[in-house]
C-alpha positions in Angstrom: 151.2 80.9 84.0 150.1 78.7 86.9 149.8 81.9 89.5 147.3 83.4 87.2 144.1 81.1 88.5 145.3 81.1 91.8 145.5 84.8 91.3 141.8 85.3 89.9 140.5 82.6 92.5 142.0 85.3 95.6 140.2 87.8 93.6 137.4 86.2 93.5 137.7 85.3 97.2 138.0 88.9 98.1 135.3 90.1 96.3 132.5 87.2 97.9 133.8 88.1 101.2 133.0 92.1 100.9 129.5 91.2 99.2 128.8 89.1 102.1 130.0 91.4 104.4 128.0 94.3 102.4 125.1 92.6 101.8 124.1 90.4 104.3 123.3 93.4 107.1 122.2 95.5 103.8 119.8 92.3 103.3 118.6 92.5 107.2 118.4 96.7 107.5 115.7 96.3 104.3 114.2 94.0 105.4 113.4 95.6 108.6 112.1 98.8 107.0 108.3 97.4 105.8 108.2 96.1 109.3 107.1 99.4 110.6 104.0 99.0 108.8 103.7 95.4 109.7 103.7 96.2 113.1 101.7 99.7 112.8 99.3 97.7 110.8 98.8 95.0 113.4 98.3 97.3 116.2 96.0 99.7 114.5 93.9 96.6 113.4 92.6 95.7 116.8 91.3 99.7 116.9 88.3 98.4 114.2 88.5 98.0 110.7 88.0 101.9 109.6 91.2 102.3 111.5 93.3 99.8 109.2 91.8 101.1 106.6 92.9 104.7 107.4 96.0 103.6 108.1 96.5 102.0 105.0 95.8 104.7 103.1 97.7 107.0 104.7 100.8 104.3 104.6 100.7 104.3 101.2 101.1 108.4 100.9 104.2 108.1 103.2 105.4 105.2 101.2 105.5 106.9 98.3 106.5 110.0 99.8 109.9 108.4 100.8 110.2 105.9 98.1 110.5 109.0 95.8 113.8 110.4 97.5 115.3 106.9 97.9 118.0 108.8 95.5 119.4 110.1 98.7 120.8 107.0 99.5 121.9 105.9 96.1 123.4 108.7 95.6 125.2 109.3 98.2 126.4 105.7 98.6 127.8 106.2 94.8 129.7 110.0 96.0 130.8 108.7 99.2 132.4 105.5 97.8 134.4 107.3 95.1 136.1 109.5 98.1 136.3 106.6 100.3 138.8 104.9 97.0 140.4 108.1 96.3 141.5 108.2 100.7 139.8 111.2 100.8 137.8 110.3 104.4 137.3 114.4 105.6 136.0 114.6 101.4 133.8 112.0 102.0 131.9 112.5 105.0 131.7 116.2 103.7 129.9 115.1 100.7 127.8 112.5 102.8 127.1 116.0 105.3 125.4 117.5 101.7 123.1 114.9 101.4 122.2 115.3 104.9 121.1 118.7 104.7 119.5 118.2 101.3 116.8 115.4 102.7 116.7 117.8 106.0 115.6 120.8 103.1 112.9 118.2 101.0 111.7 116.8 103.7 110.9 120.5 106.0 108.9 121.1 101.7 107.4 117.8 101.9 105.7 118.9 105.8 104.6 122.6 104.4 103.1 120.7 101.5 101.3 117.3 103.5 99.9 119.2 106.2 97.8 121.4 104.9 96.4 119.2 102.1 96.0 116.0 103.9 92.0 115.8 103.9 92.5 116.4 99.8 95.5 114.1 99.9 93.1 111.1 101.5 90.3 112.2 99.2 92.4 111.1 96.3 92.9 108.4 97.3 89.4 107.4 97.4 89.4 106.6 101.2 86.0 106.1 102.8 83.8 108.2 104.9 84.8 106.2 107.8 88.3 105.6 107.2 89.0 109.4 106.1 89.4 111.3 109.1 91.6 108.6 110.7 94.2 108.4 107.8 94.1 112.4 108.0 94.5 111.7 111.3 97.6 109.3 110.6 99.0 111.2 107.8 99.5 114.9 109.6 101.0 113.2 112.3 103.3 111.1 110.7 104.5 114.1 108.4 106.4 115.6 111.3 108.4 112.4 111.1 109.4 112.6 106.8 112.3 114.7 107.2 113.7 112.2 109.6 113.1 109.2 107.2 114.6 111.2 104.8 117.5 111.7 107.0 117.9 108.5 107.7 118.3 107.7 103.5 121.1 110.2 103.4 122.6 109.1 106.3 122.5 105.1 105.5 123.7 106.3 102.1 126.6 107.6 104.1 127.2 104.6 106.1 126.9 102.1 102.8 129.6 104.6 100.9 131.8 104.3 104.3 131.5 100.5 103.4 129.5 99.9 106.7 126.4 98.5 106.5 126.2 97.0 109.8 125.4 100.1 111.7 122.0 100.6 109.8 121.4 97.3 110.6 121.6 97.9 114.3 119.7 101.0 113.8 116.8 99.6 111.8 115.8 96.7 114.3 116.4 99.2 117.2 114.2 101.5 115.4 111.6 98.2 115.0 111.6 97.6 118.5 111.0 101.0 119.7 108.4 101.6 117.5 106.7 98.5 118.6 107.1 99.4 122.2 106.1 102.7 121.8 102.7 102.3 119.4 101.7 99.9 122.0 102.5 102.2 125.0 100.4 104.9 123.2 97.7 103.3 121.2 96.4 101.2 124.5 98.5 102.6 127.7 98.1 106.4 126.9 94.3 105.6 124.8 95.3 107.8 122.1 93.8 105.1 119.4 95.3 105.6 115.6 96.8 109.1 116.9 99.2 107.0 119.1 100.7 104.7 116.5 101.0 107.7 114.4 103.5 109.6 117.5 104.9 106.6 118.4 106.6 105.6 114.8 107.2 109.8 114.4 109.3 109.4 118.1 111.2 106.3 116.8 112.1 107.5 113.5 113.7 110.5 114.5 115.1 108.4 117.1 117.0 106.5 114.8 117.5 110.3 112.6 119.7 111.2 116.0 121.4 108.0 116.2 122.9 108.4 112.4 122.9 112.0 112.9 125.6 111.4 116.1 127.5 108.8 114.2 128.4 111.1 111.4 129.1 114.2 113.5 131.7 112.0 115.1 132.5 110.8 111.8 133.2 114.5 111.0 134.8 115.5 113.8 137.5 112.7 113.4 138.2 114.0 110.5 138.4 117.5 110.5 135.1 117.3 107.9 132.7 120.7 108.1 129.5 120.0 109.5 128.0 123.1 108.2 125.6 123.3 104.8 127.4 124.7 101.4 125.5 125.6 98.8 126.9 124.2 96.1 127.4 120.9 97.5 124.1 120.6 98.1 123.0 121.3 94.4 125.6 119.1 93.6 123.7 116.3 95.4 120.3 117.4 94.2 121.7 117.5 90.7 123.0 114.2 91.3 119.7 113.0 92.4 117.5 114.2 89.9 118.4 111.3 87.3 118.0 109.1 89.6 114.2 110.5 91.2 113.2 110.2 87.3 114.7 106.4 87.5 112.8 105.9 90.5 109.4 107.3 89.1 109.7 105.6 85.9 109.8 102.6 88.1 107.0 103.2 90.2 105.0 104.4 87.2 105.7 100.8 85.9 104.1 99.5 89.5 100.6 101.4 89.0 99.8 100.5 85.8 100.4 96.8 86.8 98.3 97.6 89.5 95.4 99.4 87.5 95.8 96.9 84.8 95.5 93.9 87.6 91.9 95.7 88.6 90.8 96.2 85.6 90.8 92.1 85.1 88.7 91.1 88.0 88.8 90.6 92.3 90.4 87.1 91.4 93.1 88.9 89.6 93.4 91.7 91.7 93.6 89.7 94.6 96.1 87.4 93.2 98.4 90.2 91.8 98.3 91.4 95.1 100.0 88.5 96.9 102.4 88.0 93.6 103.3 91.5 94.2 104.6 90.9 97.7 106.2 87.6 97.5 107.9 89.9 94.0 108.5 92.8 96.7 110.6 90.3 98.9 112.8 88.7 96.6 113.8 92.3 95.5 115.1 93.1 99.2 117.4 90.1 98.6 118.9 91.0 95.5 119.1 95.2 96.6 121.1 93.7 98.9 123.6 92.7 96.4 123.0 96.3 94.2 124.1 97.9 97.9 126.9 95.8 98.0 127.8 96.9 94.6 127.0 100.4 94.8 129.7 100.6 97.5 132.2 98.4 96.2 132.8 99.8 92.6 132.3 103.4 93.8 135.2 102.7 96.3 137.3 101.1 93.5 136.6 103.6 90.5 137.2 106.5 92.9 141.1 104.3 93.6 141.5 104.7 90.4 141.0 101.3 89.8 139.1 100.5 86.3 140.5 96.9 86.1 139.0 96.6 89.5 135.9 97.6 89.1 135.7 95.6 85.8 136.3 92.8 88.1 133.9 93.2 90.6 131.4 94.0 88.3 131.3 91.0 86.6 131.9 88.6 90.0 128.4 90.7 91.4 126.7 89.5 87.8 127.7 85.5 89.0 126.4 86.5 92.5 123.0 88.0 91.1 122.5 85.5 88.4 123.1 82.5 91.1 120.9 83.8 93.8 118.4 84.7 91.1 118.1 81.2 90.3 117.9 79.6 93.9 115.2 82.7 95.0 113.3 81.3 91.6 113.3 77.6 93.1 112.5 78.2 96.5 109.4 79.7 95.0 108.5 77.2 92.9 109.0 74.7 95.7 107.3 76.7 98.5 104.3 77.4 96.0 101.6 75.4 97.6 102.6 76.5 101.0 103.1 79.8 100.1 99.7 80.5 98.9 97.5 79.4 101.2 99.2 81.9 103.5 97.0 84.2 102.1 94.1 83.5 100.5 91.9 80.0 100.8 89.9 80.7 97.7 90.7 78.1 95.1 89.8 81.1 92.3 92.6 83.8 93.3 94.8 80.7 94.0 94.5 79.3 90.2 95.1 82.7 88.7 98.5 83.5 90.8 100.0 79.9 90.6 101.2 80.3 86.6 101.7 83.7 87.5 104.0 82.3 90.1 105.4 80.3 87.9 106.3 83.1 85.8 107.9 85.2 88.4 110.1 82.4 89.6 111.4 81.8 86.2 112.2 85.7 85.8 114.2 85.7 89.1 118.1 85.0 87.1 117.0 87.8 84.9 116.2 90.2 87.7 119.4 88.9 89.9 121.5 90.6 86.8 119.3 93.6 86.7 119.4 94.6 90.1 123.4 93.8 90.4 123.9 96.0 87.4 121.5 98.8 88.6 123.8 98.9 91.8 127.2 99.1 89.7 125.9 102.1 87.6 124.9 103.7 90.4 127.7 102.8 92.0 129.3 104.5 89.0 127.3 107.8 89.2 126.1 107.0 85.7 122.7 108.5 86.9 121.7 109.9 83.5 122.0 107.0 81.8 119.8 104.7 84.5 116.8 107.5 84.1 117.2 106.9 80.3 117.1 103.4 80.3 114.1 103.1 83.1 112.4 105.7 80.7 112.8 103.5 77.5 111.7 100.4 79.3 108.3 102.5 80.4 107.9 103.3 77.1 108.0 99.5 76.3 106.2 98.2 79.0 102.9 100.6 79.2 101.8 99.7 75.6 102.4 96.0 76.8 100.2 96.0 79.6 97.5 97.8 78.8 97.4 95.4 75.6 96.5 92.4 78.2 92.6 93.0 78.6 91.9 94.2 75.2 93.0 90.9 74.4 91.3 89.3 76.9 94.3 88.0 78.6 94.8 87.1 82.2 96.9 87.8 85.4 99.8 85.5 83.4 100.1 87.6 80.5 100.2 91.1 82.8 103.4 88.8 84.7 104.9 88.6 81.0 104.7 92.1 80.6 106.2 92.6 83.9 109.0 90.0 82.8 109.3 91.3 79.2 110.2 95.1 81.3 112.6 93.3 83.4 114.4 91.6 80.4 114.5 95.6 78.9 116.5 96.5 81.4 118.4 94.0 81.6 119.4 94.7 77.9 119.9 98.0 78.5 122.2 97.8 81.3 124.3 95.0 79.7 124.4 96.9 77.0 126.0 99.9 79.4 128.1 97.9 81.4 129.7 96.1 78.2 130.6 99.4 76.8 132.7 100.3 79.3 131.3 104.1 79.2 130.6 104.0 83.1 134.4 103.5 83.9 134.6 107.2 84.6 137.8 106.5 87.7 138.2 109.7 90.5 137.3 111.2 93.4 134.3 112.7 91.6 132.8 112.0 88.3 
């Protein structure tokens, strides 16, 4: 009887130290991705204000672009894992050589489709007469460099399913600092103006492409693992993907109508939602972290064969996301009046985030759980059920939202709805998790 909590407490021990080892360089690779645009956007803004503004626009196409197909690295963190359990290495970086070639295939559709209709691509998004033909400019360029991004998804998904996330660490501030260097060198040193900053983040992100591209070949090569494409595993990972693209734009479906509903109320709101928004955007790259952590984890131990295991895990990464949901919820409500003058100095916008603020700080244990248990599903392969569940909680949240101006409601209420579709999923996916249906153990699912 007595080695029993001395046997859960090693558990537990083992289980901290591979979501800190997961997670922490998971936590620093995200956060190193939206600094591309940071820097991009900081450069380009001494160009003149039509530049940023075309630049901006044309960011937000590319965003979106690659957001879509962030599946490739879900879902071949989830595939890869399983392998990785069952000690099937050659398996493994065989299926991770799938996904490659899949985002190599979208993203060479995604060029053929951007280049052409780029002027009507801007147009839609309502970019002026100024700013147009610089965030054409910006967005033909930076096309050439999609397939790369996409690359790089698959390939970190590799990586992260390999239970190593410190190489995409390495790569992503390399990547940082070489676009930095280079959109400097070619904006001012060569005087190409926005055309510059466009070549020089195209040159580093298929710098970093080549980088993951050589680390798997050698991967391969170890192993005896093909490099060359097969059809059916590569509509095996686009089948596997396509739950998880309809997750993805339930999700970002859920974003826009925020968005449009936030506009809809006033600047003040607008402008407020706006900084809520980001400071909401942040916390989520610290609990990802965890969901890649868990993504790797139980995919390693269901494909081992290991259902107590994963069981295990699953509910020490719950303790994980619930706790650091609560300390990201008070550094906000304790950094809130330094936080907000960081952005904006009028006292309007800054009375209509901070119970807003407040909201969102409160919702942070809540979205600790969802996030954890969206990386164990996926983890699980249990994409069908994700895209059902993100659908349902649309479904719930749109009427919600759009409910806040006919009643005359403010910026607050629209941060209810965002909490009430955050509380949805988190049902839903207790409600999965507690059933015990995604224990599916094996090399494949």
């Amino acid at each position: 009887m007595t080695q029993a909590p001395a046997a859960t407490k090693a558990t537990r021990r083992q289980h901290d130290r591979e979501i800190v080892m997961l997670a922490v360089p998971a936590f620093g690779a995200l956060v190193a991705e939206p600094l591309f645009v940071m820097a991009d956007s900081a450069i380009v803004g001494h160009l003149g204000t039509a530049q940023l503004a075309g630049l901006g626009v044309a960011s937000a196409l590319l965003t979106t672009a690659v957001s879509v197909f962030v599946f490739l690295a879900y879902a071949t963190t989830a595939a890869v894992a399983r392998r990785v359990g069952a000690g099937d290495l050659p398996a493994a970086i065989r299926q991770g050589m799938d996904g490659i070639w899949l985002a190599l295939l979208i993203g060479a559709t995604v060029i053929a489709v951007v280049l052409p209709s780029a002027p009507a691509l801007i147009g839609l998004f309502g970019a002026s007469d100024t700013a147009a033909p610089y965030a054409t400019t910006y967005l033909r360029i930076s096309s050439i460099g999609i397939p790369a991004m996409l690359i790089v998804l698959a390939a970190t998904g590799v990586l992260r399913g390999l239970q190593n996330t410190k190489t995409p660490l390495y790569v992503a501030i390399s990547g940082f600092v070489a676009n930095a260097a280079l959109n400097v060198g070619l904006v001012y040193g060569a005087d190409l103006g926005i055309a510059g900053s466009a070549w020089g983040t195209v040159i580093a992100q298929w710098g970093m492409a080549a980088v993951y591209l050589v680390v798997v070949v050698r991967g391969a090569r170890r192993h005896g693992a093909s490099l060359r494409p097969d059809a059916a595993g590569i509509r095996a990972s686009a089948q596997a993907g396509v739950p998880l693209l309809i997750r993805t734009l339930s999700l970002r479906a859920v974003l826009l109508i925020a968005t449009a509903v936030a506009a809809h109320l006033g600047d003040a709101d607008i402008a407020a939602h706006q900084i809520i928004l980001s400071l909401w955007s942040l916390l989520a790259f610290a609990l990802d972290a965890i969901a890649i952590a868990g993504q790797a984890i139980i995919g390693r131990y269901l494909g081992a064969n290991d259902s107590q295991g994963a069981r295990a895990a699953c509910r020490r990464m719950v303790q994980w996301g619930i706790a650091v949901g609560v300390v990201l919820g008070l550094l906000v409500i304790l950094s809130r009046p330094l936080f907000l003058p960081l952005f904006t100095s009028d006292p309007t916008v800054k009375d209509t985030a901070l119970p807003a603020l407040i909201m969102v700080a409160l919702s942070q244990p809540i979205c600790g759980v969802v996030f954890v248990l969206d990386g164990v599903l996926m983890g699980a392969g249990d994409g069908p059920y994700l895209a059902g569940a993100m659908v349902v909680t649309l479904a719930v949240f749109a009427p919600a939202a759009l409910l806040v101006p006919v009643l005359g409601a403010g910026l607050t209420a629209l941060w209810g709805a965002m909490t009430l579709m955050m509380t949805v999923r988190m049902v839903t996916l207790l409600l999965r998790t507690r059933s015990g249906r995604w224990v599916v153990t094996g090399a494949t699912r």
